[in-house]
C-alpha positions as MATLAB code, in Angstrom:
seq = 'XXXXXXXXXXXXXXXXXXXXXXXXXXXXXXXXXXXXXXXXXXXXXXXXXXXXXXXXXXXXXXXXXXXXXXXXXXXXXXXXXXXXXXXXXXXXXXXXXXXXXXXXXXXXXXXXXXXXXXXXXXXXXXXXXXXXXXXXXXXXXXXXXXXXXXXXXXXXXXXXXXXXXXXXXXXXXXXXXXXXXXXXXXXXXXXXXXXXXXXXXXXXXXXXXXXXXXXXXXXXXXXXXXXXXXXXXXXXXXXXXXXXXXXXXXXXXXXXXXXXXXXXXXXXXXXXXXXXXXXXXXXXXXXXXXXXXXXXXXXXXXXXXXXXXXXXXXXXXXXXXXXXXXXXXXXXXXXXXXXXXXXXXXXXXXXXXXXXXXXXXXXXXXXXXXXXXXXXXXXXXXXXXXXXXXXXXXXXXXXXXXXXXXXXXXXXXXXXXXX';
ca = [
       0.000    0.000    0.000;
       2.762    2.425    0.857;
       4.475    1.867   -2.513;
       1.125    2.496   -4.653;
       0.980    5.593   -2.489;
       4.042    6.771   -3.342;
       3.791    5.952   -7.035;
       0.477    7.556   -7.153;
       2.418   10.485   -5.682;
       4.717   10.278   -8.577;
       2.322    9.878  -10.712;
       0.293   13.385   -9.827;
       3.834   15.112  -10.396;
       4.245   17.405  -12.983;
       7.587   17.174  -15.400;
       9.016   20.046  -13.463;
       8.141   18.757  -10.078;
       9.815   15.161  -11.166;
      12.494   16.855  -12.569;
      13.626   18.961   -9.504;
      12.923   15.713   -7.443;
      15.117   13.704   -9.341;
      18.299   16.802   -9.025;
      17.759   17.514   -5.845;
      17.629   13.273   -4.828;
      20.489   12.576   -7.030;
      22.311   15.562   -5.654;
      21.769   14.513   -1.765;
      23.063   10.840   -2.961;
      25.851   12.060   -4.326;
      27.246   13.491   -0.953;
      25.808   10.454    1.247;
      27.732    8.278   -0.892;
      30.852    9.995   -0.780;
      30.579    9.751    3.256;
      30.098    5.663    2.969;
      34.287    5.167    1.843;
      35.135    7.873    4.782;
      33.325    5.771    7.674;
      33.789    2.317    6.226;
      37.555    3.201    4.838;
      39.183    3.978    8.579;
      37.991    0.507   10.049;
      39.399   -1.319    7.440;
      42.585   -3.816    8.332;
      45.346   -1.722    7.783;
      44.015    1.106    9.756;
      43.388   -0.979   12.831;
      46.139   -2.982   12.020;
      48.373    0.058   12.831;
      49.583    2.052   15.870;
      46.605    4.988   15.062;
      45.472    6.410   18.056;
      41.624    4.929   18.416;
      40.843    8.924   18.979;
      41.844    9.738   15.851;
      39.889    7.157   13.907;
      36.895    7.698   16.034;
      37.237   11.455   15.245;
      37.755   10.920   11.591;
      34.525    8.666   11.403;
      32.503   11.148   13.582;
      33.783   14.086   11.297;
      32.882   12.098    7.970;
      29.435   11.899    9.187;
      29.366   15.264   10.426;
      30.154   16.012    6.787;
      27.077   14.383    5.467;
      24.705   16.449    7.895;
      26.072   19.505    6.997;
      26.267   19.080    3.458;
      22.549   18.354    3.207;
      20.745   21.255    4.018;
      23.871   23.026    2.596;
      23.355   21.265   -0.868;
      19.086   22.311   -0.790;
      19.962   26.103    0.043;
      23.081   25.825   -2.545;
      20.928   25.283   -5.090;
      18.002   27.626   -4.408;
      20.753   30.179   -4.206;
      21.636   28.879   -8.222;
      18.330   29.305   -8.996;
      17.907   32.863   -7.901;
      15.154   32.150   -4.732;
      17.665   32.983   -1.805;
      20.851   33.821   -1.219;
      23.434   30.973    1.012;
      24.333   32.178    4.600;
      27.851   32.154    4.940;
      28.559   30.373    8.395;
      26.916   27.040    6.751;
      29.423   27.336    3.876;
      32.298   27.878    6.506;
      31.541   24.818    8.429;
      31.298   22.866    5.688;
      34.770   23.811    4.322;
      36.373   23.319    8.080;
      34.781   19.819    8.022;
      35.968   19.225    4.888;
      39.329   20.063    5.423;
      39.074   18.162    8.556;
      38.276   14.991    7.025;
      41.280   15.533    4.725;
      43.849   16.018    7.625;
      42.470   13.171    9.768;
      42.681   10.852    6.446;
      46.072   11.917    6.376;
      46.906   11.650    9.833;
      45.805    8.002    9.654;
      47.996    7.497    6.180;
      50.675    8.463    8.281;
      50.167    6.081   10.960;
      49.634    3.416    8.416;
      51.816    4.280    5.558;
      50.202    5.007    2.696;
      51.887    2.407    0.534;
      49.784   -0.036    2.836;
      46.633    2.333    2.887;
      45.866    2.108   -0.969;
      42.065    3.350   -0.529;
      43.135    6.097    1.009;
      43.163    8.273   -2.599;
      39.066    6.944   -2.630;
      38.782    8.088    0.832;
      40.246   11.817    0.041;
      38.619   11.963   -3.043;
      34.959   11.234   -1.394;
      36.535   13.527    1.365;
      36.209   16.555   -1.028;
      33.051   15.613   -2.649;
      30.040   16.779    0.249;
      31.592   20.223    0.300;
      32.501   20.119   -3.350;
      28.822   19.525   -4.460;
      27.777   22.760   -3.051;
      30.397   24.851   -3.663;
      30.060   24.356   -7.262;
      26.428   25.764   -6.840;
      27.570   28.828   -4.835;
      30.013   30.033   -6.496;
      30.946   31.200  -10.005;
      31.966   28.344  -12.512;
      36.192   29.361  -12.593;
      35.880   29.614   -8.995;
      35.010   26.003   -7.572;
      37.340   24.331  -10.022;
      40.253   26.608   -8.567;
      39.206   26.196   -5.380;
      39.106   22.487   -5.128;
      42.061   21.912   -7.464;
      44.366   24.015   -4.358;
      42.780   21.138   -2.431;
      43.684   18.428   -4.342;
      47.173   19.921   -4.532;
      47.239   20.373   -0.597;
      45.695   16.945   -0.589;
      48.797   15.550   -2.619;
      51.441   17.538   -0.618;
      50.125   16.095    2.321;
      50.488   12.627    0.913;
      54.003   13.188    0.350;
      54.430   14.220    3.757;
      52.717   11.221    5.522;
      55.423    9.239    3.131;
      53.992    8.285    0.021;
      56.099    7.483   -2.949;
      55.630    9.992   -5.995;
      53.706    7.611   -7.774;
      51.438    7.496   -4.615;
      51.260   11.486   -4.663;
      50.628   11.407   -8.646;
      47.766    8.490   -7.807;
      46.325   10.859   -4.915;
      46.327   14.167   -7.316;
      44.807   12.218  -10.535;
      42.063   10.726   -8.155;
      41.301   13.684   -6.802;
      40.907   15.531  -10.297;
      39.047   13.693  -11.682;
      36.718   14.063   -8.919;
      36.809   17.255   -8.992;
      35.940   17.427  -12.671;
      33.074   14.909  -11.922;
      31.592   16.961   -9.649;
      32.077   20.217  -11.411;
      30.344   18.639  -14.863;
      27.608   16.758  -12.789;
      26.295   19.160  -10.298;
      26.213   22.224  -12.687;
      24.466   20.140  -15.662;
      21.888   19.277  -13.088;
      21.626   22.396  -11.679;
      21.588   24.338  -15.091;
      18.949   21.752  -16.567;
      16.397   22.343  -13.520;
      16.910   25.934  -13.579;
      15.814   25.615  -17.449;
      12.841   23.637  -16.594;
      12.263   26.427  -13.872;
      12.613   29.057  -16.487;
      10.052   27.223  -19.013;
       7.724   26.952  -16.026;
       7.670   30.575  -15.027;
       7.410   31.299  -18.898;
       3.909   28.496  -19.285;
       2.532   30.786  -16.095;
       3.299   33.783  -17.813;
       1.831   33.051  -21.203;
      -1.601   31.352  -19.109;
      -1.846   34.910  -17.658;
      -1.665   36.486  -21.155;
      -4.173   34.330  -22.589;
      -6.511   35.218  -19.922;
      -5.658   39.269  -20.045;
      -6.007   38.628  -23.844;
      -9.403   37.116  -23.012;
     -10.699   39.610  -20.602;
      -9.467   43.019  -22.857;
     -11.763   41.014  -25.582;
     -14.794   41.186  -23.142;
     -13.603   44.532  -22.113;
     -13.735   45.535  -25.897;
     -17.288   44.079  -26.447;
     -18.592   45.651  -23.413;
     -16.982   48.968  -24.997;
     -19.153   47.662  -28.436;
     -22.248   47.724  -26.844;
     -22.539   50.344  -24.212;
     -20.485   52.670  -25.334;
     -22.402   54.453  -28.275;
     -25.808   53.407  -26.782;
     -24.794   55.554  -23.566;
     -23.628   58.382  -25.479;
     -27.046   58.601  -27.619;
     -28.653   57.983  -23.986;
     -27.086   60.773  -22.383;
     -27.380   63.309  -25.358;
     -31.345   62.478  -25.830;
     -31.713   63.013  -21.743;
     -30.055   66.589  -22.230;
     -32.134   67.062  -25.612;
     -35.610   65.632  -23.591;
     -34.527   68.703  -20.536;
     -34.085   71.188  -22.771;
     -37.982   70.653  -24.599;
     -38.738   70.501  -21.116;
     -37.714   73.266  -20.192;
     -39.651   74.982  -23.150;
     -42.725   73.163  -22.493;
     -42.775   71.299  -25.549;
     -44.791   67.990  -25.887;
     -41.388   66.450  -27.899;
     -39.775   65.639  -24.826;
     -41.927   62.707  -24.162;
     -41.383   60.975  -27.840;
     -37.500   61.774  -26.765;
     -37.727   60.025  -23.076;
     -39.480   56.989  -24.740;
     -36.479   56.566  -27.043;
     -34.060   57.212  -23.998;
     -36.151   54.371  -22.256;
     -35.923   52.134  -25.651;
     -32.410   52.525  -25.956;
     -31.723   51.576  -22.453;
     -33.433   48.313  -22.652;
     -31.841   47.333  -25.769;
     -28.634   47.773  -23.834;
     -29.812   46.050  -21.121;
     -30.643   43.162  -23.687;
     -26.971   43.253  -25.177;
     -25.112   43.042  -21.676;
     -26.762   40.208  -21.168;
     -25.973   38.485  -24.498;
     -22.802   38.853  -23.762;
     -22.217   38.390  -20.486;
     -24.077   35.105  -21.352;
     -21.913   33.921  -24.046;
     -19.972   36.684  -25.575;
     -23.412   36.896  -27.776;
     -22.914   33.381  -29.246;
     -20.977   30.331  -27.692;
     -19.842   28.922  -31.137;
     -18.738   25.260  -31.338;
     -15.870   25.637  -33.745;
     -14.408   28.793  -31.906;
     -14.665   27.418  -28.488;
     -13.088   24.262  -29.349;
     -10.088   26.367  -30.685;
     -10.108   28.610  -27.192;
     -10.277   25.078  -25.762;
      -6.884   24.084  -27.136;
      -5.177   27.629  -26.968;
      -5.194   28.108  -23.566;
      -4.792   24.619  -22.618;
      -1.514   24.758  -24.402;
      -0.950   27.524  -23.383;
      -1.014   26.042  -19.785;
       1.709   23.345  -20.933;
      -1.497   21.031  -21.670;
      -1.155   19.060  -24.529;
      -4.294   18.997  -26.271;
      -5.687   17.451  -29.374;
      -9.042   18.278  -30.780;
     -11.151   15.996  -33.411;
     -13.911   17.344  -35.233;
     -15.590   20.633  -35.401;
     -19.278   19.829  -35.866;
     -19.854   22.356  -38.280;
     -23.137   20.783  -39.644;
     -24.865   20.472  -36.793;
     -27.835   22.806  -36.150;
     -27.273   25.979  -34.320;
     -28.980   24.653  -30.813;
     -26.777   21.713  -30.442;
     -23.465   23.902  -31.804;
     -24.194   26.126  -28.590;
     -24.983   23.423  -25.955;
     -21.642   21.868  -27.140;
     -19.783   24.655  -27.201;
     -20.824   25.256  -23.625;
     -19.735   21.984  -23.161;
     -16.241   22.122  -24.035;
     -15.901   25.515  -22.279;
     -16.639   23.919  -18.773;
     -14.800   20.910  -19.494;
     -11.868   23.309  -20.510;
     -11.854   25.284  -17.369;
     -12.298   22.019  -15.209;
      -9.095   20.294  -16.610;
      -7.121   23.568  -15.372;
      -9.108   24.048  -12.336;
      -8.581   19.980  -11.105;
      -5.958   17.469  -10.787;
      -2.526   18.152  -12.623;
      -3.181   16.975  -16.154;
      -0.702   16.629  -19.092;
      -2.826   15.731  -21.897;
      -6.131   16.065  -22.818;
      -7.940   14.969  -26.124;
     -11.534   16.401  -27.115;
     -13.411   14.249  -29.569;
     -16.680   15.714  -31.542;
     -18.240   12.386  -32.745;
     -21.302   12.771  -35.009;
     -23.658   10.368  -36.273;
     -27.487   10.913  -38.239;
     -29.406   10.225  -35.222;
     -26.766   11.927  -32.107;
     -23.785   13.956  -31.617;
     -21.463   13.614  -29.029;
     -18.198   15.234  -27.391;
     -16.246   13.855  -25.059;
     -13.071   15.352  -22.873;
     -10.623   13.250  -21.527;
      -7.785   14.128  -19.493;
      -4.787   12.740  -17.348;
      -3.601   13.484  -14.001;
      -7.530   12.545  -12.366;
      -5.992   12.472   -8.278;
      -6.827    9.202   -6.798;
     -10.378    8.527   -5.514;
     -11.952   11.168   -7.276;
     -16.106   10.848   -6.460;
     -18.032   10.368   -9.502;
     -19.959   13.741  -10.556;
     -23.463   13.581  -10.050;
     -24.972   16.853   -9.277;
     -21.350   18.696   -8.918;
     -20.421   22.471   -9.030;
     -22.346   25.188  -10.364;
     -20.901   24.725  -13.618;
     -21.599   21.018  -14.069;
     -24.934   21.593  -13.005;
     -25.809   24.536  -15.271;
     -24.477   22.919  -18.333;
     -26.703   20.106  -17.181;
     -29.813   22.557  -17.987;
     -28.103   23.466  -21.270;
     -27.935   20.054  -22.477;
     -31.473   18.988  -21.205;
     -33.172   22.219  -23.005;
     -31.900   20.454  -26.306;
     -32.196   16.688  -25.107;
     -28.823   15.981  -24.019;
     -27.545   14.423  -20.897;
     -24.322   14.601  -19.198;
     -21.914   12.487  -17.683;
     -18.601   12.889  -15.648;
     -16.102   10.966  -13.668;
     -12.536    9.441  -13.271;
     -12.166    5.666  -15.633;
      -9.305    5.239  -14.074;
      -5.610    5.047  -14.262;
      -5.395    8.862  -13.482;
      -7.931    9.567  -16.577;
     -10.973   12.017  -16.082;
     -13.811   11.699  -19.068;
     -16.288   14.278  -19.517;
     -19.565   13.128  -21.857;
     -22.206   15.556  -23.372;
     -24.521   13.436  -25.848;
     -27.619   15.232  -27.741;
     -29.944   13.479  -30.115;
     -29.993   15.118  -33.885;
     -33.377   15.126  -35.418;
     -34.122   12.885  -37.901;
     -33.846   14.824  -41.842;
     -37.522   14.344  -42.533;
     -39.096   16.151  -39.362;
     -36.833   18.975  -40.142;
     -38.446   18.663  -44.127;
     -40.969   21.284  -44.545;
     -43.945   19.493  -45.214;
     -45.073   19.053  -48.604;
     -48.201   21.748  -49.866;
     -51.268   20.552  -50.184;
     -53.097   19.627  -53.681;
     -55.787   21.851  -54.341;
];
C-alpha cells in the first residue's frame, strides 16, 4: 500500500516537479555516498592494524558523518541560491569547508600512521573527502571559482600525501584521483543544476503566457462591453439633455424623446446580457479552438477531433458550452498533461467527449457537482442531451455531453397541399 501511495504520488507530479525531485535526490546521494568510503575506509585492516590512536579514527569517522549532515541542508539552500530564490548564509558554507578540510587532515593523519603504501584506498577516501563540500560549492560560487578552489585542495591533498610518506607515484595516484573528482563533480552538479533551472525558467514562462491568454481574453470582453454600451450611452445621455431642454420649453417632444431614452436603455440592457451570457454566441468551432489555446498555453497538450460544423445551431451552442466547462475544469482539477476532445457525429446523435490525465486518486463520480456542471446540465437537457462525468481510471478524467440530432424528414418542410 505504501508503494502504490508513493507511485500515485509520482504519478500526480508534474515534469518540473519530477524533474527537480530527481536533481535535488540525485544531488543529496551524491554526498551520502561519498561519506560511505570515509566511515567504512578507517575501520578497514590496515588502519586498525596500525599504531593509530583509536581517537583519531573515532574522530575521523565522527567528522565524515558530520560532513554528510552539513552538506545536506547546505546542498538544498546551494541550489536555491543557483536558482535565484535565496541567497546561502555564509557560516553554513564555513563549516562545511572546516569539516571538509578536517576529514582531509584526519585521512592523512591516519595514512601516516599506516603508511600510505599499505593504505591504498586512502586516494578513494580523500577523493569522497572533497566531494560533500565540493557539491555545493560548485552551486555557490561562479563556474572558474570552484574548479580553482578544489584543485588548491587536491594539490594540498597531494602535498600532504608526500608528507605522511607516500612514494611519488602514490602522490601522482592521490592528485589524478582527486581531479578527476573534482571534474566529476564540477560537470555533474552544474548540468543538473543548469537543466532544472531551465525547466524552472520554461515553467515561469507556461505561467506567464496562461496569464496572457486570460488578459487577452478579458481586454476582448472589455472591448465588447466597450461595443455595446459605449455608443448606446452616449445617444442615452445626449437624448436626456435634448428631452430637458424641450422641457424646459414646455414642448410635448420631450416625451417621444424620453421613450427613445427608455428604448435605448433596454436594448442595452438586452446586449449586456448576451454577452455576459456567451460573448453573444458560444460557437462550437471557436470554443473548441479557445479550448486548445489556452490549454496549451497552460503546458497542456491537447488534441481536438472534429468541429461539428453541420450540426444545427442549438446543439453547436450546448456543445460549445460543453467544451468551455470541461476546458476550465481540466485547469481548475488534478494536474493533467494531456487532454484529447473528440466531436463524434452520427445521423441520429452527436457527441463530445473530454478526456484528461492526471484525475488524483479517488476522485467521487460527478453527479450533481459544481455550479458549472450543473448549469451545463440545464443546457444540455433544453436540447435533449444528458451529461456524464467521472474518473475511468488510471489517473484519466472523461467528460460526456450526448444530444440526439433530429431525424432529416421532421426537419423537411412538409409538402403543400393539392388543391
Amino acid at each position: 500500500m505504501w508503494v502504490r501511495a508513493q507511485v500515485h504520488r509520482w504519478q500526480r507530479r508534474d515534469g518540473f516537479d519530477k524533474m527537480d525531485l530527481y536533481t535535488r535526490g540525485t544531488l543529496h546521494c551524491l554526498v551520502w555516498m561519498s561519506i560511505v568510503p570515509q566511515v567504512l575506509l578507517p575501520l578497514t585492516r590496515p588502519v586498525r592494524a596500525s599504531d593509530a590512536p583509536v581517537a583519531l579514527i573515532a574522530g575521523t569517522v565522527l567528522i565524515g558523518l558530520a560532513q554528510g549532515f552539513c552538506a545536506t541542508p547546505l546542498v538544498a539552500r546551494g541550489l536555491e541560491s543557483y536558482l535565484g530564490h535565496r541567497p546561502v548564509d555564509r557560516r553554513p558554507a564555513a563549516l562545511g569547508a572546516a569539516l571538509m578540510l578536517a576529514s582531509i587532515a584526519g585521512l592523512l593523519g591516519l595514512g601516516a600512521h599506516t603508511g600510505p603504501e599499505e593504505f591504498p584506498e586512502l586516494p578513494l577516501a580523500l577523493s569522497a573527502a572533497v566531494l560533500p563540500f565540493g557539491t555545493s560549492l560548485v552551486l555557490i560560487t561562479p563556474l572558474w571559482m570552484s574548479p580553482v578552489a578544489l584543485t588548491a585542495v587536491a594539490a594540498g591533498a597531494g602535498g600532504g600525501a608526500a608528507l605522511a610518506g607516500g612514494s611519488g607515484a602514490f602522490v601522482v595516484q592521490t592528485l589524478l584521483g582527486m581531479t578527476f573528482t573534482i571534474g566529476l563533480i564540477a560537470v555533474t552538479v552544474r548540468i543538473s543544476a543548469w537543466s532544472l533551472g531551465v525547466m524552472s525558467r520554461l515553467r515561469d514562462a507556461q505561467k506567464v503566457k496562461t496569464r496572457l491568454a486570460v488578459a487577452e481574453e478579458r481586454l476582448r470582453f472589455g472591448r465588447d462591453m466597450h461595443d455595446v454600451l459605449g455608443r448606446n450611452l452616449a445617444v442615452i445621455a445626449l437624448k436626456s439633455e435634448l428631452a430637458v431642454e424641450l422641457a424646459q420649453r414646455g414642448q410635448p417632444a420631450a416625451m417621444d424623446q424620453m421613450v427613445e431614452v427608455q428604448r435605448i436603455a433596454r436594448t442595452s440592457q438586452q446586449e449586456v446580457r448576451d454577452v455576459v451570457r456567451g460573448y453573444r454566441k458560444a460557437d462550437l468551432r471557436t470554443e473548441l479552438l479557445g479550448a486548445r489555446g489556452v490549454l496549451r498555453a497552460a503546458g497542456i497538450e491537447c488534441a481536438v477531433q472534429g468541429d461539428g460544423g453541420r450540426l444545427p445551431a442549438p446543439v453547436q451552442s450546448a456543445l460549445g458550452w460543453a467544451v468551455r466547462e470541461a476546458a476550465t475544469n481540466v485547469l481548475r482539477h488534478g494536474n493533467p498533461q494531456r487532454c484529447a476532445i473528440r466531436l463524434e457525429t452520427a445521423p441520429d446523435s452527436a457527441r463530445l467527449v473530454v478526456e484528461n490525465d492526471g484525475a488524483p486518486p479517488g476522485t467521487a463520480v460527478v453527479s450533481g457537482g459544481g455550479s458549472g456542471l450543473h448549469g451545463l446540465r440545464e443546457r444540455l437537457a433544453a436540447v435533449g442531451g444528458s451529461l456524464e462525468a467521472g474518473p475511468t481510471g488510471e489517473g484519466l478524467f472523461r467528460l460526456t455531453a450526448a444530444i440526439p440530432l433530429p431525424s432529416p424528414r421532421s426537419t423537411e418542410p412538409p409538402p403543400p397541399e393539392k388543391d
